[in-house]
C-alpha positions as CSV (number, residue, x, y, z in Angstrom):
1,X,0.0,0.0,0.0
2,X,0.8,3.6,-0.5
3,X,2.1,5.8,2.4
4,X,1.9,9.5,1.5
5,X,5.5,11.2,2.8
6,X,5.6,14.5,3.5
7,X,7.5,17.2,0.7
8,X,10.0,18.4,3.0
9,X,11.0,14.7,4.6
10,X,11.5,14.3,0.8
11,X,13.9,17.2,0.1
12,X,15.3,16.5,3.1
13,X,16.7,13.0,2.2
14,X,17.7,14.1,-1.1
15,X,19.8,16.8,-0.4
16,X,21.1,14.9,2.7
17,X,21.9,12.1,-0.1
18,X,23.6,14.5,-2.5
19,X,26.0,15.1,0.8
20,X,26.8,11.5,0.9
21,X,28.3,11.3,-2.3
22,X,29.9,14.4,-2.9
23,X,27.5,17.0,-4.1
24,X,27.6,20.5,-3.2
25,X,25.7,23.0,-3.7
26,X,26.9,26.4,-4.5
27,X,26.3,30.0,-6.3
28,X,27.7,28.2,-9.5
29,X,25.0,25.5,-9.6
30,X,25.6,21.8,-8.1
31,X,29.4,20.4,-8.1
32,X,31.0,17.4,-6.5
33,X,33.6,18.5,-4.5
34,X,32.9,17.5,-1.3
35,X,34.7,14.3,0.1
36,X,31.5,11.4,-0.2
37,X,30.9,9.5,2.6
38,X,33.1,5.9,2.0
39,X,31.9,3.9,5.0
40,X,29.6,2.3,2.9
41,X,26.7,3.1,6.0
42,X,24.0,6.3,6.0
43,X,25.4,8.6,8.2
44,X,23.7,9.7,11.3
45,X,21.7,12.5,9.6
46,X,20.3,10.4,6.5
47,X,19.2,7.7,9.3
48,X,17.3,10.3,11.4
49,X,15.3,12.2,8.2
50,X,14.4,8.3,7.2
51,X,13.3,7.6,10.3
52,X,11.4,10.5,11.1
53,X,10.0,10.0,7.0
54,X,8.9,6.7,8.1
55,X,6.7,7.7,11.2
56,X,6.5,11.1,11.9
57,X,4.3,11.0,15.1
58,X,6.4,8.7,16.9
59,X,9.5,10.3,15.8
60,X,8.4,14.2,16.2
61,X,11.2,14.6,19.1
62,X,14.3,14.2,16.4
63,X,12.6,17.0,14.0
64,X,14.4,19.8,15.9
65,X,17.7,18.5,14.5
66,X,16.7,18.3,10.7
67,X,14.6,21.4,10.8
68,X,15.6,24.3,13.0
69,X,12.9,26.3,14.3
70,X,12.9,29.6,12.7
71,X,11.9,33.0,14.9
72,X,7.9,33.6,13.8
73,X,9.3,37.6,13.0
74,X,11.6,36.6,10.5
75,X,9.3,34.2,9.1
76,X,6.8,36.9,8.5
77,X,9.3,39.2,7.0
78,X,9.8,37.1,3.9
79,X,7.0,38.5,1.7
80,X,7.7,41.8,3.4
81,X,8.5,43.5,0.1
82,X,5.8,43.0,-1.7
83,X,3.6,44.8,0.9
């Protein structure tokens, strides 16, 4: 059966993936040039955003260290220009 994962687990683990083997992202566009991850294992990081993916309830503690929280002003400034 189908589980619906949320968008941001999903860009989560992709752009924690691109880490693992070497890509980078920068002003320039997407490079490898960072040193991939040779132990053959996810690292720590990859594990946590899959487990929290997989069941999001039980594993709502481990958030905070994937997804800071971000101050409610500054969040409200972001479309401040347009005002």
């Amino acid at each position: 059966s189908y589980k619906k994962v949320q968008q941001k687990y999903i860009k989560a683990y992709y752009a924690e993936a691109g880490c693992e083997i070497g890509l980078m992202d920068t002003p320039n566009g997407i490079i490898f040039g960072a040193p991939p991850n040779l132990s053959g294992k996810p690292s720590k990081k990859l594990l946590i955003i899959m487990k929290i993916a997989e069941n999001p309830s039980a594993s709502a503690h481990l958030e905070d260290l994937i997804f800071p929280k971000v101050d409610r002003r500054f969040e409200n400034m972001k479309f401040s220009h347009v005002a």
